[in-house]
C-alpha positions, 0 to 999 in steps of 0.5 A: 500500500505504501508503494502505491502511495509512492508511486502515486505521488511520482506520477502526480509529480509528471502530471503536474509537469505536462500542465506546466508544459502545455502552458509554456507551448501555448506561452510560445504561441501567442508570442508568435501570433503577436510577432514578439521576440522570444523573450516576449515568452518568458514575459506571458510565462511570467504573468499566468505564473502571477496569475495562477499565484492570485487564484491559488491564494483566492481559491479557497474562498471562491470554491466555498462561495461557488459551492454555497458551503457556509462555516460553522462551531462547534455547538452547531454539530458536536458530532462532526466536530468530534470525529474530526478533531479526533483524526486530526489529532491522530493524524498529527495535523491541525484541526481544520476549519469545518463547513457545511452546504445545506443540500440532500446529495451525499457528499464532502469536500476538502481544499486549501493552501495547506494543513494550516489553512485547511478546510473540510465539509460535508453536506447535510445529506451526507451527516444525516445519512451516515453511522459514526463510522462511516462519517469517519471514513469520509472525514479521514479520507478528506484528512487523507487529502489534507495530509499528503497535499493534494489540497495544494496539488488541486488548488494548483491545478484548478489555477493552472487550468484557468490560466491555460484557457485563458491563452487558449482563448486569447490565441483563438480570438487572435488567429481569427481577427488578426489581418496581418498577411505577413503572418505564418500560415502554419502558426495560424493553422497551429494555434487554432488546433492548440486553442481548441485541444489545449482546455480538453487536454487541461481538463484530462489532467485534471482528471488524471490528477483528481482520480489519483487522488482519490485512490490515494485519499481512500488508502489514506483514510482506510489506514488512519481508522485502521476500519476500510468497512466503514468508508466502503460502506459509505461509499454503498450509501452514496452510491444508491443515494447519489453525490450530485449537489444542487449546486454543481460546478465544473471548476471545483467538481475535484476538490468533492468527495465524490462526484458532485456533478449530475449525470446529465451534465455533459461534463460529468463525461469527464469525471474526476473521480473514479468509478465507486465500484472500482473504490469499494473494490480497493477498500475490500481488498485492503480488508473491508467487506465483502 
């Protein structure tokens, strides 16, 4: 289990660089198409780097705001607040901020830059559904998130994303308004391929990232309450009573628990998350039932 771990982490590591490297391509290209020397490059490089640094330090705050996920105290649900304190403490890692999203879907969540600036929460669909040990499934496989940084990694990915659809558009918009004849043809004929491909391709990265992840999460979780049963059962319940949030958004769909994202969405076509059977699979194999 901790090879996969390893190895997982070693993959994410690739994935990262080939969304860097899509960036940087598209960086060249609209250098081309604004007929700019080449140091020009380093120039847009440097400003989607200023850029992803804004939306990665804003992140937090508009997924919460996107998601309609309020915070709240201890006194407003004991019972949460326990099971996630008591992870915390087992995991080594500050108590995160808890909130919660008045909707029936089953559901949960985890983001920020770090441990300290963590943030976790579910749905009250989910805490009204779940036994003790189940909830505690869910809370420590997003801890699991927590603790081996994939809050950042999504975090980074979610602005890089935005980041490589912004050159795509602006490249897109270029090669169909410019009227320069003394433009290359082959760079007009490339850009617009890149523009269009580069958002999908963004897309699948994120899908690799987040999938990963989730695996990853679930190995987590299931070896911090040393009981895989209890998230595999939660994983049954969110699998008849479904995830999809009334509320869904494309943009913050990796940072949920399971797919909060409604069938009849075309994006849920591209899911970040990996099919439940196929996590509940894991989790018996690892010791869960049957």
């Amino acid at each position: 289990m901790y090879s996969e771990i390893a190895a997982n982490k070693r993959k994410t590591v690739v994935i990262m660089l080939l969304f860097v490297a899509v960036a940087a391509g598209l960086g060249w290209l609209l250098t081309q198409f604004l007929e700019g020397p080449p140091v020009m490059t380093i120039y847009v490089l440097i400003g989607a780097a200023v850029y992803t640094l804004i939306s990665y330090f804003m992140a937090s705050k508009m997924a919460m705001g996107l998601n309609g996920a309020h915070p709240i105290k201890k006194k407003d649900n004991p019972r949460l607040y326990r099971i996630v304190e008591n992870l915390a403490i087992t995991e080594g890692l500050p108590t995160p901020k808890i909130y919660v999203i008045d909707d029936p879907a089953l559901n949960a969540f985890a983001t920020g830059r770090n441990p300290r600036k963590a943030i976790v929460g579910v749905t009250t669909g989910l805490l009204g559904a779940l036994e003790d040990a189940e909830l505690e499934g869910v809370m420590a496989h997003e801890l699991g998130h927590v603790k081996n940084y994939d809050i950042r990694v999504s975090l980074v990915a979610f602005a890089l994303a935005a980041v490589i659809g912004i050159l795509a558009d602006t490249i897109l918009r270029l090669s169909w308004f410019t009227d320069d004849e003394d433009n290359n043809p082959i760079f007009f004929i490339i850009g617009i391929v890149a523009a269009i491909l580069a958002p999908f391709v963004a897309v699948m990265i994120q899908m690799a990232i987040s999938r990963k992840r989730e695996f990853l999460a679930d190995a987590t979780g299931a070896l911090t309450t040393r009981y895989p049963d209890g998230l595999a059962k939660a994983l049954e319940k969110i699998k008849v009573h479904g995830s999809a949030t009334k509320r869904p958004n494309t943009a913050t769909a990796h940072l949920f628990f399971a797919n909060p994202l409604s069938k009849k969405q075309f994006a849920s076509l591209f899911s970040t998350h990996p099919p439940i059977d196929e996590r509940i699979k894991r989790l018996q194999a690892m010791g869960g039932g049957s």
